[in-house]
C-alpha positions as a LaTeX table, in Angstrom:
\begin{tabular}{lrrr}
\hline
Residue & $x$ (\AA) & $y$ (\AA) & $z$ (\AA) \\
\hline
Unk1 & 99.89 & 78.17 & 98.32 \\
Unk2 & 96.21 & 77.64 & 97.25 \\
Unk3 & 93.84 & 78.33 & 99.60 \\
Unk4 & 89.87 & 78.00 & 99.65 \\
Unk5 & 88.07 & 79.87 & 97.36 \\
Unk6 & 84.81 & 82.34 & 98.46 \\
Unk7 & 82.51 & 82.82 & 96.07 \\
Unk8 & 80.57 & 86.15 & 96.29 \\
Unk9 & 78.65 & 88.29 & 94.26 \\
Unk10 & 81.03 & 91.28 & 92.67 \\
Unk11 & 79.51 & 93.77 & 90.69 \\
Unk12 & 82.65 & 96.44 & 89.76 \\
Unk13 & 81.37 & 99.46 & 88.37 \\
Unk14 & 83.55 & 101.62 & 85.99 \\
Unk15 & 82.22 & 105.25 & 84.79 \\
Unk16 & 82.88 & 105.48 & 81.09 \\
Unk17 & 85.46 & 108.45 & 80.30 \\
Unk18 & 84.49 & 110.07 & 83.38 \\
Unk19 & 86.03 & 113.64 & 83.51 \\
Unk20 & 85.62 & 113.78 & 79.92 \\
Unk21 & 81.81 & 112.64 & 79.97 \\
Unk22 & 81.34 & 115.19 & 82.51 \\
Unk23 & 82.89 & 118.08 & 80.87 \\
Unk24 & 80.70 & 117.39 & 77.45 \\
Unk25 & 77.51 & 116.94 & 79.38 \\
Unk26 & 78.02 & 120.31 & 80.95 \\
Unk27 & 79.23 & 121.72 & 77.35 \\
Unk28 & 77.28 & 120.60 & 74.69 \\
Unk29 & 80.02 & 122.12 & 72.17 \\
Unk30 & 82.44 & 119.46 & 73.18 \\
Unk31 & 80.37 & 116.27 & 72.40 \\
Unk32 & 81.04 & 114.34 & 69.64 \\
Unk33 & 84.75 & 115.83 & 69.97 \\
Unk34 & 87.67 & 115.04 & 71.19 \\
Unk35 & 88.32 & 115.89 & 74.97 \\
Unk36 & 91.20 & 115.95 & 77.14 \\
Unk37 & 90.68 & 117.03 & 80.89 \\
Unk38 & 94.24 & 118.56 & 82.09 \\
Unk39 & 97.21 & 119.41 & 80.55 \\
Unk40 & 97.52 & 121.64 & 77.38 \\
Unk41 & 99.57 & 121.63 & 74.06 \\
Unk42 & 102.40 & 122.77 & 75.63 \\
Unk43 & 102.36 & 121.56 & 79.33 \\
Unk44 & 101.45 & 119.37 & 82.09 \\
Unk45 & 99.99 & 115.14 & 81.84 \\
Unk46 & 96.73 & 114.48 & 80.17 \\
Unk47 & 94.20 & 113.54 & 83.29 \\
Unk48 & 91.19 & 111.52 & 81.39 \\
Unk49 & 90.46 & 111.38 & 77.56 \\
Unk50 & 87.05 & 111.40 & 76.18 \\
Unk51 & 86.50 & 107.99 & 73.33 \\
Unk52 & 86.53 & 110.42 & 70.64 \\
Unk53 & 90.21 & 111.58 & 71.26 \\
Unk54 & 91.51 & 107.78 & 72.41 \\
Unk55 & 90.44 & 106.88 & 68.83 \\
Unk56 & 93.94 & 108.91 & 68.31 \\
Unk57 & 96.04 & 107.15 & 71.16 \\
Unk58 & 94.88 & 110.24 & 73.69 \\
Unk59 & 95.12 & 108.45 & 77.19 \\
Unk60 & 95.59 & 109.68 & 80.55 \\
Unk61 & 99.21 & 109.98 & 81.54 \\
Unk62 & 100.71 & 111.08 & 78.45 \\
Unk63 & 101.74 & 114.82 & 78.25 \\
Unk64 & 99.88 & 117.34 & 77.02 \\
Unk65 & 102.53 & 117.93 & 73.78 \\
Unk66 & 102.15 & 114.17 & 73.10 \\
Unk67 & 98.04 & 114.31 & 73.33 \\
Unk68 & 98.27 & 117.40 & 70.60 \\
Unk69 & 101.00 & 115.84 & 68.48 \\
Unk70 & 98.67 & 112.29 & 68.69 \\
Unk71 & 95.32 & 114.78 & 67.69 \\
Unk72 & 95.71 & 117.67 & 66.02 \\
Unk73 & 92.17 & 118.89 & 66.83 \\
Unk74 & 92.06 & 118.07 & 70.46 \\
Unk75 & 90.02 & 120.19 & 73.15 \\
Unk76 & 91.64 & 120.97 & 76.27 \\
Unk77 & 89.88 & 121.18 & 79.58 \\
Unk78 & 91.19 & 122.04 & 82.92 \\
Unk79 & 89.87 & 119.60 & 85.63 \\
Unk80 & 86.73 & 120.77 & 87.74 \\
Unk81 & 87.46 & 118.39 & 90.63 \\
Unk82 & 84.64 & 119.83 & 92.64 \\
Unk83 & 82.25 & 119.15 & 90.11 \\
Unk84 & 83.53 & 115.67 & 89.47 \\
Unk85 & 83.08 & 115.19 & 93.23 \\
Unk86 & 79.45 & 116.52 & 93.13 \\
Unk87 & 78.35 & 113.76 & 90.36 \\
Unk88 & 80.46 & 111.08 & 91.92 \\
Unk89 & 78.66 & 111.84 & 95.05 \\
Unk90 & 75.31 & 111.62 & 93.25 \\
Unk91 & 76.44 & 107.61 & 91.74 \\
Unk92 & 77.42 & 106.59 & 95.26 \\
Unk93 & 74.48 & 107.62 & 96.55 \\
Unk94 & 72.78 & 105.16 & 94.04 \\
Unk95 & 74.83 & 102.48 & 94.80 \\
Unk96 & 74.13 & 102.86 & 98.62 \\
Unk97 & 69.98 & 102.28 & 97.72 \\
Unk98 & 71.48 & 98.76 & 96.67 \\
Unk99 & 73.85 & 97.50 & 99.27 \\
Unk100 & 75.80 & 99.00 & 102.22 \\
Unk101 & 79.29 & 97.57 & 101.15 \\
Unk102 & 80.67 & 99.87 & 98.63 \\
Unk103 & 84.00 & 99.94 & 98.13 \\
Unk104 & 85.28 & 103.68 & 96.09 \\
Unk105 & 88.72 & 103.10 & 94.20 \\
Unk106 & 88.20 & 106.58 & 92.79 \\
Unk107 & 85.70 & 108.93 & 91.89 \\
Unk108 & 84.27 & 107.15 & 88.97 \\
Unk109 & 84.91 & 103.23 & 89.96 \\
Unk110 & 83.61 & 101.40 & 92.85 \\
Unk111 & 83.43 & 97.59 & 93.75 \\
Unk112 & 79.45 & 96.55 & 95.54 \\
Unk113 & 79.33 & 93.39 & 97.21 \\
Unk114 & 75.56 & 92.35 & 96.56 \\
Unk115 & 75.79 & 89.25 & 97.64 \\
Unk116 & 72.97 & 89.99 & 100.29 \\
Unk117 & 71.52 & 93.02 & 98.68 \\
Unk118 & 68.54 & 95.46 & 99.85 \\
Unk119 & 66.55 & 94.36 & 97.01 \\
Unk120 & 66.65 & 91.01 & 97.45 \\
Unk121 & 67.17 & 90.38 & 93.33 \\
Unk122 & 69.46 & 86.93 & 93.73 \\
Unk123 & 70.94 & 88.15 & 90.08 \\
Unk124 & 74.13 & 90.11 & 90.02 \\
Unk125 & 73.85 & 90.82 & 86.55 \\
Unk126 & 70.48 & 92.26 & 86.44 \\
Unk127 & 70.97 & 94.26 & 89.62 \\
Unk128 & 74.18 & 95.77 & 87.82 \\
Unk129 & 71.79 & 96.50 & 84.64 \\
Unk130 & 69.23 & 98.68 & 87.08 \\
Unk131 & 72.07 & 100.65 & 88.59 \\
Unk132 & 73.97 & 101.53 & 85.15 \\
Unk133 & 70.16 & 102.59 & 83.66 \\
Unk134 & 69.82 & 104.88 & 87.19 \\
Unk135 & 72.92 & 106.05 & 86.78 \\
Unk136 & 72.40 & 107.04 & 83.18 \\
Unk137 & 68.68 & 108.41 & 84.08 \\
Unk138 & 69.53 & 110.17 & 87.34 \\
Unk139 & 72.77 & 111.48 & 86.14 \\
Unk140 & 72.77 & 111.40 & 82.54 \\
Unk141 & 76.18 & 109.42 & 82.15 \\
Unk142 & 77.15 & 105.97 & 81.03 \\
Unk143 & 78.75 & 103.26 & 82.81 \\
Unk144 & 79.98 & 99.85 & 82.39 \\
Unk145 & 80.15 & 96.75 & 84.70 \\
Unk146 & 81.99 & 93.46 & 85.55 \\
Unk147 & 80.42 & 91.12 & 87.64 \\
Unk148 & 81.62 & 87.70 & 88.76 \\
Unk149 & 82.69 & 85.64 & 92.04 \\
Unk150 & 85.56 & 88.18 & 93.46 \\
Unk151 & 87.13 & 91.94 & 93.14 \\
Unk152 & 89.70 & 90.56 & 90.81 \\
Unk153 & 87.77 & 89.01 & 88.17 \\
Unk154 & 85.07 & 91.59 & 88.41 \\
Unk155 & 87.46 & 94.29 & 87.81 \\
Unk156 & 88.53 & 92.76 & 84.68 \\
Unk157 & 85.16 & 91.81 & 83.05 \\
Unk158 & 84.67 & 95.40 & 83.88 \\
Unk159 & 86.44 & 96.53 & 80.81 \\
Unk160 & 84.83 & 94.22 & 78.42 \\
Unk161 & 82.46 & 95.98 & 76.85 \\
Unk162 & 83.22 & 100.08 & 77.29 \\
Unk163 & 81.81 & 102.14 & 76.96 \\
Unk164 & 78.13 & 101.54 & 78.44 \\
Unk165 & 78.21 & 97.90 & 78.86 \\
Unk166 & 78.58 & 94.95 & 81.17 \\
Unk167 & 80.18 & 90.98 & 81.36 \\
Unk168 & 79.23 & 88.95 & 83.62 \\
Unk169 & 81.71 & 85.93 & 84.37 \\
Unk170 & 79.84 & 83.34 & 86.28 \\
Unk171 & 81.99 & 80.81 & 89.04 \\
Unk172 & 82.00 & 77.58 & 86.39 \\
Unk173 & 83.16 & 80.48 & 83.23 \\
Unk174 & 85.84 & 82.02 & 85.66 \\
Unk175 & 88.77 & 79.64 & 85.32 \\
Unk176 & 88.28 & 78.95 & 81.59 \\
Unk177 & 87.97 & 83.33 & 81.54 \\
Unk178 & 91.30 & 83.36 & 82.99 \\
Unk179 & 93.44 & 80.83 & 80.75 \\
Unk180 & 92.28 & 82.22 & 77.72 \\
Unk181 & 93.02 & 85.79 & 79.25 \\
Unk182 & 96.52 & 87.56 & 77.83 \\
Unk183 & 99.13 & 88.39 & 80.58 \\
Unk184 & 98.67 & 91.78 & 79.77 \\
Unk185 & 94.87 & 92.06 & 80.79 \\
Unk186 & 95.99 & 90.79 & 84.28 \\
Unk187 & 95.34 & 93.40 & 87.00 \\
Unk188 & 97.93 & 94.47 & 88.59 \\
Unk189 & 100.45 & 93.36 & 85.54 \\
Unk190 & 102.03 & 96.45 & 84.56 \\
Unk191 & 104.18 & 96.91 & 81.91 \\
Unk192 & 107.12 & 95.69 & 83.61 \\
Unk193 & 106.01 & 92.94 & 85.01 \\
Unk194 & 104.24 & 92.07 & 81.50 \\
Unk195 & 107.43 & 92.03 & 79.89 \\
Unk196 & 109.17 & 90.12 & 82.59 \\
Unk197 & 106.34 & 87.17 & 82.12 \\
Unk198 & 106.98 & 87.01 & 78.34 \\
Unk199 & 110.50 & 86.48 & 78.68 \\
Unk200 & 109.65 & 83.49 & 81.09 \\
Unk201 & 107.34 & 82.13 & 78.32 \\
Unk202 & 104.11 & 83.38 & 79.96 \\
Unk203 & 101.83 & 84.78 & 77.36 \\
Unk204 & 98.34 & 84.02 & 78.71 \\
Unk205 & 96.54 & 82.82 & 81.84 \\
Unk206 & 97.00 & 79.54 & 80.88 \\
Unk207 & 100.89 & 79.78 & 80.99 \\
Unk208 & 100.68 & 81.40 & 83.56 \\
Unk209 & 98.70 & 78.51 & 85.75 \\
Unk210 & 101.36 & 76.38 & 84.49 \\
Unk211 & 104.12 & 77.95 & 86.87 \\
Unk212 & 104.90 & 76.41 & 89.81 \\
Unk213 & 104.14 & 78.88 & 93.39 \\
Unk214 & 107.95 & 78.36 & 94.02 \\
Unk215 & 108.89 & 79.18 & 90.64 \\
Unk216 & 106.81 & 82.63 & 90.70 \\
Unk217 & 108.02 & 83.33 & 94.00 \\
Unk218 & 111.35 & 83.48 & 92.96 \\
Unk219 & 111.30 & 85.41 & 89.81 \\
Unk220 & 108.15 & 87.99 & 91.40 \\
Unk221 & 108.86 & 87.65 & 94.97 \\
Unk222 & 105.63 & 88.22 & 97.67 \\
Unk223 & 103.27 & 89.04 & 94.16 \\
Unk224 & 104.49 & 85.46 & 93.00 \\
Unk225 & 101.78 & 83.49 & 95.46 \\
Unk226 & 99.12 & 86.15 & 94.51 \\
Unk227 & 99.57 & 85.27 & 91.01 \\
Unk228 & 99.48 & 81.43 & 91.61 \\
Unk229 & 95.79 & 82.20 & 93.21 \\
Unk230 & 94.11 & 85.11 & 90.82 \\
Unk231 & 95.24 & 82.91 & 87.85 \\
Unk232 & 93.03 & 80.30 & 89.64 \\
Unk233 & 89.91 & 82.17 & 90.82 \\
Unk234 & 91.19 & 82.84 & 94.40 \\
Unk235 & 91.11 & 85.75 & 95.47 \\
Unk236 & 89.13 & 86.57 & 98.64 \\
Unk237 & 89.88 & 90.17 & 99.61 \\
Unk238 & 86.40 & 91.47 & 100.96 \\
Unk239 & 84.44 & 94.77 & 99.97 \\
Unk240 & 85.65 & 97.34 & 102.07 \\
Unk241 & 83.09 & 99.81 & 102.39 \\
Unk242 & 85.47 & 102.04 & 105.18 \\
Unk243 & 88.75 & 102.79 & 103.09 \\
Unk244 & 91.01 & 104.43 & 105.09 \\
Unk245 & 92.95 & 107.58 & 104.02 \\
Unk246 & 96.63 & 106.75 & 104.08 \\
Unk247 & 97.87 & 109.92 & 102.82 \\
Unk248 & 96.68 & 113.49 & 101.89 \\
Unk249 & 98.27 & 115.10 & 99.24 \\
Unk250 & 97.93 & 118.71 & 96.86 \\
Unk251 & 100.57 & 119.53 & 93.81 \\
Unk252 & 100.91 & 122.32 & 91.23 \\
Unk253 & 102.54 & 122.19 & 87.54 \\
Unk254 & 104.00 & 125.19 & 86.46 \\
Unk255 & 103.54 & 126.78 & 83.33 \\
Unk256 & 107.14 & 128.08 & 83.52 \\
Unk257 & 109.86 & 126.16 & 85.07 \\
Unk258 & 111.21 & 127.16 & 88.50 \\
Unk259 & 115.14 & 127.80 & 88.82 \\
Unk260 & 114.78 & 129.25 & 92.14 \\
Unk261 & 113.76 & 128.02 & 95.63 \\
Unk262 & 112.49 & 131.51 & 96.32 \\
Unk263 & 110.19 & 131.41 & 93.63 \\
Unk264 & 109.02 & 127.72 & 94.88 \\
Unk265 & 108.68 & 129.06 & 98.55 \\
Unk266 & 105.76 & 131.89 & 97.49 \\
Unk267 & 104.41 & 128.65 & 95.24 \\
Unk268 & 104.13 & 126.09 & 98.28 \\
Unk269 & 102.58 & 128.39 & 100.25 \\
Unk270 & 100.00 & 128.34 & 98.11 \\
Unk271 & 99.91 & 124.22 & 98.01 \\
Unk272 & 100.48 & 123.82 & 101.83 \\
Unk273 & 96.71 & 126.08 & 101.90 \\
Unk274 & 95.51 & 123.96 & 99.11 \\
Unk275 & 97.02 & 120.66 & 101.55 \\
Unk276 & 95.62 & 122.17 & 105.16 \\
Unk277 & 91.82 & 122.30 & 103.15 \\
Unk278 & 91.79 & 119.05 & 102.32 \\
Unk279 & 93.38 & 118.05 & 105.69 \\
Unk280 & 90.59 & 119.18 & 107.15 \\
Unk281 & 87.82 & 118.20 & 104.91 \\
Unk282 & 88.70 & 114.57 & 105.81 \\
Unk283 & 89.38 & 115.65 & 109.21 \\
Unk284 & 92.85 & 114.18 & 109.77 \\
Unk285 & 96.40 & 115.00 & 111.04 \\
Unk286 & 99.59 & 113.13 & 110.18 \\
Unk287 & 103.08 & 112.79 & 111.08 \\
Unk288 & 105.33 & 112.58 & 108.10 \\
Unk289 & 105.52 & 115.30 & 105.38 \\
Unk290 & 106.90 & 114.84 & 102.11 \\
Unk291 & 107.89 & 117.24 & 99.45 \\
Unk292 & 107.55 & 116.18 & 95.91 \\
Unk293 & 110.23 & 117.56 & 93.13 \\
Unk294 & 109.61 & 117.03 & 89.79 \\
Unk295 & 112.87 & 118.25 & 87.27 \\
Unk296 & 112.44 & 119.53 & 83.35 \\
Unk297 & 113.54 & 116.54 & 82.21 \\
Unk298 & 110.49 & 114.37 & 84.30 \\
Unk299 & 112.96 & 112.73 & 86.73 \\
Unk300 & 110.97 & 113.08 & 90.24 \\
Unk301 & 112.69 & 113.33 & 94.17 \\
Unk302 & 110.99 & 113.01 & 97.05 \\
Unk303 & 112.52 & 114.28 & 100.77 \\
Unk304 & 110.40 & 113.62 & 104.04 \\
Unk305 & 110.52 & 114.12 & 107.35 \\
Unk306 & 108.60 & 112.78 & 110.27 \\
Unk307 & 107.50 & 114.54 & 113.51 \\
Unk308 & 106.96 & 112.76 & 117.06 \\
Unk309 & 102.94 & 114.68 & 116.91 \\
Unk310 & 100.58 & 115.11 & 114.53 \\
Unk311 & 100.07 & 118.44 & 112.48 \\
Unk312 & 97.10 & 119.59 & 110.21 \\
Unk313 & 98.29 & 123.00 & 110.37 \\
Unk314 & 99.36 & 124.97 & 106.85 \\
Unk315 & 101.98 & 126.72 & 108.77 \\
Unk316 & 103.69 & 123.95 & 110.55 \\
Unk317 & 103.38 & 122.13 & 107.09 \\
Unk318 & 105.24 & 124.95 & 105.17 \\
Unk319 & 108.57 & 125.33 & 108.08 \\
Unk320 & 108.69 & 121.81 & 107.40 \\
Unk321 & 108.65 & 121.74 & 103.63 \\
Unk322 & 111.02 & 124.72 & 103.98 \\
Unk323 & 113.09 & 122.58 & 105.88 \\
Unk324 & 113.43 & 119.72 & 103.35 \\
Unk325 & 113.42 & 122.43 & 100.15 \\
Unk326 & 116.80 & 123.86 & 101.35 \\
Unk327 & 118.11 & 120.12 & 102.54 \\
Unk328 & 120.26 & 120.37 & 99.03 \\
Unk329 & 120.40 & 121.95 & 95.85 \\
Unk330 & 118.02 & 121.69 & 92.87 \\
Unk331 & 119.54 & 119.57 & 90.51 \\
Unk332 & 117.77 & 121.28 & 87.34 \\
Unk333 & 114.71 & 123.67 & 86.82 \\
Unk334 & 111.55 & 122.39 & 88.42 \\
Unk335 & 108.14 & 121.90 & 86.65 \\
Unk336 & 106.27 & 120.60 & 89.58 \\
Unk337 & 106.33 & 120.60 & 93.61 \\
Unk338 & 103.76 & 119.01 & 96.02 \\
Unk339 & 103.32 & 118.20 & 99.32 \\
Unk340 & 102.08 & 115.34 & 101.26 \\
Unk341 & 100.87 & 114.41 & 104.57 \\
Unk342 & 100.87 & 110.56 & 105.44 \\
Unk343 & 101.27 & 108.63 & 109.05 \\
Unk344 & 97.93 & 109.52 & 109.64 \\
Unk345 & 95.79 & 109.71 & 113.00 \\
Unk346 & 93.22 & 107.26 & 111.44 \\
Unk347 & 92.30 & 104.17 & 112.49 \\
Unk348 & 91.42 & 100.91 & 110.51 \\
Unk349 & 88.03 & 99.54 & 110.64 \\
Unk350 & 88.08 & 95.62 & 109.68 \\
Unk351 & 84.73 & 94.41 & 107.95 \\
Unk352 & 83.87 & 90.75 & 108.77 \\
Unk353 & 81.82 & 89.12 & 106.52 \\
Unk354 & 80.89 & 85.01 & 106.23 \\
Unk355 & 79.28 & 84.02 & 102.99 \\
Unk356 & 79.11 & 80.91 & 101.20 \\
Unk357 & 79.26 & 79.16 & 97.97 \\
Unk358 & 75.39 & 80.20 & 95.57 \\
Unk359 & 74.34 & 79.83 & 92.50 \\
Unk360 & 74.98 & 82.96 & 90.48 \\
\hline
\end{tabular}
C-alpha cells in the first residue's frame, strides 16, 4: 500500500566505462579504441566495455567469442582489480570531503545522501557538478550523475546523459519522469520481468501506475507493492554508508575445460588461497561454504554445506569443498569452479536518519 513519501537529496554517481577508462588512461595505445576488460576471443564473459567497442553491441556479460564476432578489432584486457580498487579508493575518498553517508554499490557507483552536506551548498545538482569536475581533475576520469528525491529515481537519471554528464529530476518533475518512463528503464525490471509487464499491457510508467497493488501482487508477488510505490515516487530506503558483507567469494575460468575432479582439486586449492586473502582483508569468518560448477555448455550448480562454527581458514575451506566436489559426478566438462563463504560473523549496523520535505 502507499505509504508517505521522504524527500531527500540523492546524488547517484556512476563512473563512465570504468575498467575500460582505467585501462586506456594507464595505456595511451588503447584510447580512442575499442576495449574489453576480461575475457578473450576464445574464452571467458566480457567484464566492462569501453564506448568505443559498445558502439558494436560489446557489453559486459556477453562472452568473449560473442564480443570478437560483434567487433572484429576489439582489444582485450585482463582485469587489474587491484588497480581498479586503488582509483576507486581515490573517488570515495572525494565523496567523503562532501558528506559522511556514502553508500558503494560497486567500485565505480555509489549513492551520497547530501541532504545535510559538509559544504553547506543547499543544491544537489551543483554539488554533484563539483564532485564529477574533482573526480575528473584528481583522477583524470569521467563520471556521470542522477540526482533527485530518493535512491531509485536517482539511480535512473543516472544514466541519462553517459558518458560525463548529469540529470537532475526535481520532487514536482519526478512523477511526470516516471509515467513517461518505458518499463524497461525501471530498476530492478529485468528482462523477465520486462516481458512479463508487456504481456499484461504495461509498456510505460504510466501503465504501470494504472495497476491496482492487488493486481501486481498477484502476478509479481512481494516486488508487486514495491512497484505500486517506485512508479509513484516512494521509495524511502536510506543511504547506507555501513554495507555489510554478506558473502565472500573468489572463482577461476579455465582456458581448457576440466573432465577431471583431480585436475579441479590442484585448481581450488589455488581459489580457496585466493578466498582465505580476501577473508581476511575484510576480516570475517562464515559458516556456509559453497562450491560453484559451471559446465561447457554454461549450465551452472551450486552444492553447500554449513558448519555449526565459523572458519576463515584456506584449509578447512578446501576439506569442505572436497567434500561437496565428490558429493556426485560431473555431469559434463567444467569451464569454471569457485568458492564462497557466506553466514558471516558480521553484524548489521542500522543508520537512523529524520529529514523532511525542502526545496530542491
Amino acid at each position: 500500500m502507499p505509504n508517505t513519501t521522504v524527500n531527500r537529496k540523492i546524488i547517484h554517481i556512476d563512473m563512465d566505462a570504468f575498467y575500460a577508462s582505467v585501462e586506456q588512461m594507464d595505456n595511451p595505445a588503447l584510447r580512442g579504441k575499442p576495449v574489453a576488460v576480461g575475457g578473450s576471443e576464445n574464452r571467458g564473459v566480457v567484464a566492462a566495455a569501453s564506448y568505443e567497442a559498445r558502439k558494436f553491441g560489446v557489453r559486459s556479460a556477453i562472452s568473449g567469442i560473442m564480443a570478437k564476432k560483434y567487433c572484429p578489432e576489439l582489444i582485450f584486457v585482463k582485469p587489474r582489480f587491484d588497480r581498479y580498487k586503488e582509483i576507486s579508493t581515490k573517488i570515495h575518498k572525494i565523496f567523503h570531503e562532501y558528506t559522511d553517508l556514502v553508500e558503494p554499490l560497486s567500485l565505480d557507483e555509489a549513492y551520497l545522501d547530501v541532504t545535510q552536506n559538509k559544504k553547506g551548498n543547499p543544491s544537489a545538482g551543483l554539488l554533484a557538478e563539483e564532485i564529477r569536475a574533482r573526480i575528473f581533475k584528481e583522477v583524470g576520469l569521467t563520471a556521470s550523475a542522477g540526482i533527485s528525491i530518493n535512491k531509485f529515481v536517482a539511480k535512473i537519471a543516472s544514466d541519462y546523459n553517459k558518458p560525463n554528464g548529469q540529470k537532475t529530476v526535481n520532487p514536482d518533475e519526478v512523477n511526470a519522469f516516471l509515467e513517461e518512463l518505458p518499463i524497461r528503464k525501471f530498476y530492478g525490471v529485468g528482462k523477465v520481468t520486462t516481458e512479463k509487464m508487456y504481456q499484461l499491457g504495461v509498456f510505460t510508467g504510466l501503465d504501470l501506475k494504472s495497476k491496482s497493488v492487488e493486481f501486481l501482487e498477484k502476478h509479481f508477488g512481494k516486488s508487486g507493492n514495491f512497484y505500486f510505490n517506485v512508479v509513484r515516487g516512494i521509495h524511502n530506503s536510506e543511504v547506507k554508508s555501513d554495507r555489510i558483507t554478506k558473502s565472500v567469494a573468489a572463482e577461476h575460468t579455465f582456458d581448457v575445460n576440466l573432465s577431471s575432479e583431480i585436475f579441479m582439486l590442484e585448481k581450488l586449492e589455488g581459489i580457496a588461497i585466493a578466498l582465505e586473502r580476501r577473508l581476511n582483508k575484510h576480516k570475517v569468518a562464515g559458516k556456509t561454504i559453497t562450491l560453484k560448477i559451471k559446465y561447457s555448455d554454461f549450465t551452472q550448480q551450486t552444492r553447500s554445506k554449513t558448519v555449526p562454527y565459523f572458519i576463515s581458514d584456506k584449509g578447512l575451506i578446501l576439506e569442505i569443498v572436497k567434500e561437496l566436489l565428490y558429493q556426485e559426478r560431473m555431469k559434463d566438462s567444467v569451464r569454471l569452479l569457485g568458492i564462497s563463504l557466506s553466514n558471516l560473523n558480521t553484524e548489521e549496523k542500522k543508520i537512523v536518519v529524520v529529514q523532511l520535505k525542502f526545496d530542491f
